[in-house]
N, C-alpha and C positions, 0 to 999 in steps of 0.2 A: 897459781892455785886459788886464790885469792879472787879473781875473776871469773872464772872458772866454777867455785863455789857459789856465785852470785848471777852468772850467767846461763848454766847450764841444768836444767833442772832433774836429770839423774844423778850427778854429782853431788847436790844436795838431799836428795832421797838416798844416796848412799852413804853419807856423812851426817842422817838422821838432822839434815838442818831445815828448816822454813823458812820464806821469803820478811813474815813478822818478826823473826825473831834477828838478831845479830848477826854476821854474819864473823868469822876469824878472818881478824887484818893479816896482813902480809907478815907484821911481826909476831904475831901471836904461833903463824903457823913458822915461821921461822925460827921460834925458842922453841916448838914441839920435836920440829926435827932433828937439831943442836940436842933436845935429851934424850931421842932413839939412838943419834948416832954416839952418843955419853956412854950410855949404860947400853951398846951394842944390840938393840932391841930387832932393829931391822927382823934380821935373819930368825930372830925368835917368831915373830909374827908373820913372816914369809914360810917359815915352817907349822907352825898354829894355821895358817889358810889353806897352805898344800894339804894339811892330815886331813883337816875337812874337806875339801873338795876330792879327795883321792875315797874318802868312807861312801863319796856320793857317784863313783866312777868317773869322773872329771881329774886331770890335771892341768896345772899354770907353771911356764918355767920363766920365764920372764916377759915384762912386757915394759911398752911406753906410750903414752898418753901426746897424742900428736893434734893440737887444734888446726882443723885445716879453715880458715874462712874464705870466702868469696867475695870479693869486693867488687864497685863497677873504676875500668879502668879504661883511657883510651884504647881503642887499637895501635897498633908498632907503624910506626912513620918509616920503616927500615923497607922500605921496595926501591925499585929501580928511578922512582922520580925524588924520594927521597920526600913526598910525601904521604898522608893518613890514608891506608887503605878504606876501602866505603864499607 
């Protein structure tokens, strides 16, 4: 999340953050979420965003946040000569 926060620039426009300002370490957001999962907040807040989005015609039943990136990698050495495709 932590990366994520500092790399992706909707992530920070949606956690109202800026690139000047600070960004929350990895431990900060790990005692945030140690006190949703404390005092059982989750599911309050998953219900608080459902009511809103359901007053606007929209619902959300679950989701997950999957970074894909693209790297450059060789081609597969795996053909018939056992070596680099061109």
């Amino acid at each position: 999340m932590e990366d994520s926060l500092y790399k992706i620039e909707s992530m920070r426009r949606f956690a109202g953050l800026k690139l000047n300002k600070a960004t929350p370490d990895e431990t900060t957001i790990l005692n945030f979420r140690h006190f949703l999962e404390k005092h059982d907040l989750g599911q309050v807040i998953f219900k608080a965003i459902n009511a809103h989005l359901q007053a606007q015609g929209l619902t959300f039943s679950e989701g997950t946040i999957v970074d894909a990136s693209i790297i450059s990698a060789p081609t597969s050495t795996k053909n018939k000569e056992c070596k680099r495709d061109p």
